[in-house]
N, C-alpha and C positions, 0 to 999 in steps of 0.2 A: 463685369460685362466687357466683353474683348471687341473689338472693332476693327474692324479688315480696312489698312490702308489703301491709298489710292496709288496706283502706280504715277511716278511723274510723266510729264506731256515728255520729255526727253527719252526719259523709258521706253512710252509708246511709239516713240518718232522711228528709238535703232531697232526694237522690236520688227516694226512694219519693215520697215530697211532691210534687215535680215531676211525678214520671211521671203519677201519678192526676189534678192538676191541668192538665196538657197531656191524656191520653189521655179524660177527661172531658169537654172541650172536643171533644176530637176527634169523640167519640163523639154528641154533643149536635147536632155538625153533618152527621155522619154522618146520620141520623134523618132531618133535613130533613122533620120535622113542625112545623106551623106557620111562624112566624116563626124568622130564625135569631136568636141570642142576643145580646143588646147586649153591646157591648164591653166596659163596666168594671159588668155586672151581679153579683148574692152570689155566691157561688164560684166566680168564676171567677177565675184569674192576674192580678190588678190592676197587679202590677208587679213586677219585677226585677232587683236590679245587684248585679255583682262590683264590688266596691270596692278596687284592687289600691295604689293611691296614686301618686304622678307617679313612671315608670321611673326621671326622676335624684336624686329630693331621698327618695324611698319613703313611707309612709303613716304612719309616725310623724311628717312634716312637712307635714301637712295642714293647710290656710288655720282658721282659726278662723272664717270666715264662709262660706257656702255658696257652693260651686262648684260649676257642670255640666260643667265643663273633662273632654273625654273622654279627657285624659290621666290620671286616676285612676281612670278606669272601665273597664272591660270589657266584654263586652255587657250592653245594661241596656233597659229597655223599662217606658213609663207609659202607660197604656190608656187617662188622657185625649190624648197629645200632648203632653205639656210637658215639659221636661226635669226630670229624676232629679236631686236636688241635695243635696250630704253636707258635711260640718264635722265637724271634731275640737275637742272641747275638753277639757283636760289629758289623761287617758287614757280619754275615751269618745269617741264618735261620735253623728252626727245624721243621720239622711238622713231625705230627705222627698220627695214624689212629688207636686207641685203638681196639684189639681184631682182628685185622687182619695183616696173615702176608702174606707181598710180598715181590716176590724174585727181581722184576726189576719196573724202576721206568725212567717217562719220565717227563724232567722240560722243561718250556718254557717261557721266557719273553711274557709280554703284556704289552700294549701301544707304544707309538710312537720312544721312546729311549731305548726300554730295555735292548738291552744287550743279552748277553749268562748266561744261567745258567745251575748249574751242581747239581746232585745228587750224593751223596754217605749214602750206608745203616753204619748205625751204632750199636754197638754188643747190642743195647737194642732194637733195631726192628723201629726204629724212623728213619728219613733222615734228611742229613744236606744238605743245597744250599746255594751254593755260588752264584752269580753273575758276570761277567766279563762284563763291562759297554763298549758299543763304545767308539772310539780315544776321548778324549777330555769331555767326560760326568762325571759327578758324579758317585762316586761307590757306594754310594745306596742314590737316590734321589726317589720323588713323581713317578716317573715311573718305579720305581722297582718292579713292579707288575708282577704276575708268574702264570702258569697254573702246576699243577700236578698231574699226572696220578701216580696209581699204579696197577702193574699186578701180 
């Protein structure tokens, strides 16, 4: 007998996050009063990436200097046009979103152990994440995989 897991409260947090951040947008263009809205304007979707790490080496063997190699990404999107670019150094992470600045930012494990993860901006305009693994998991194994928004 198969049993349908439960999405985590994290899950649901970037979930709803998403939706109002896309359906917002949607709805702005919708209107079609005035001008339509600049691309990397205040609330709106600044930027994006699954961070899933390279399929053969996995994301605990991430470069210690920034890559945009879309072998450790998934879909990912910077609202000025430059590429999405992330580092690990010992158990955190960096990404950064060249030419755009946002002021808040939402991180969220993927796959099946992920964990909790945290964002904090740093005074060069880049984010650092951490992860806090479930009781008894690895602090960064193959399932350290992340979603992150920036607004």
């Amino acid at each position: 007998m198969l049993r349908a897991r439960r999405p985590s409260p994290a899950l649901v947090i970037s979930a709803g996050a998403l939706f109002f951040a896309i359906g917002g947008s949607a709805f702005a263009v919708g209107q079609r009063v005035g001008a339509a809205q600049p691309r990397c304007a205040d609330g709106a979707v600044k930027g994006f990436a699954y961070v899933r790490g390279d399929p053969n080496k996995g994301i605990q063997n991430l470069a210690e200097t920034y890559t945009s190699s879309p072998r450790v990404f998934g879909p990912r999107f910077n609202c000025s046009g430059k590429a999405v670019q992330v580092k690990r150094t010992a158990n955190v992470f960096q990404i950064r979103f060249p030419g755009t600045a946002g002021k808040l930012a939402i991180v969220t494990g993927a796959g099946p152990n992920a964990g909790q993860f945290f964002a904090a901006q740093l005074p060069d305009g880049s984010w650092q994440i951490t992860r806090q693994g479930p009781p008894g998991a690895q602090d960064l194994g193959p399932d350290s995989q992340f979603l992150f928004f920036l607004f």
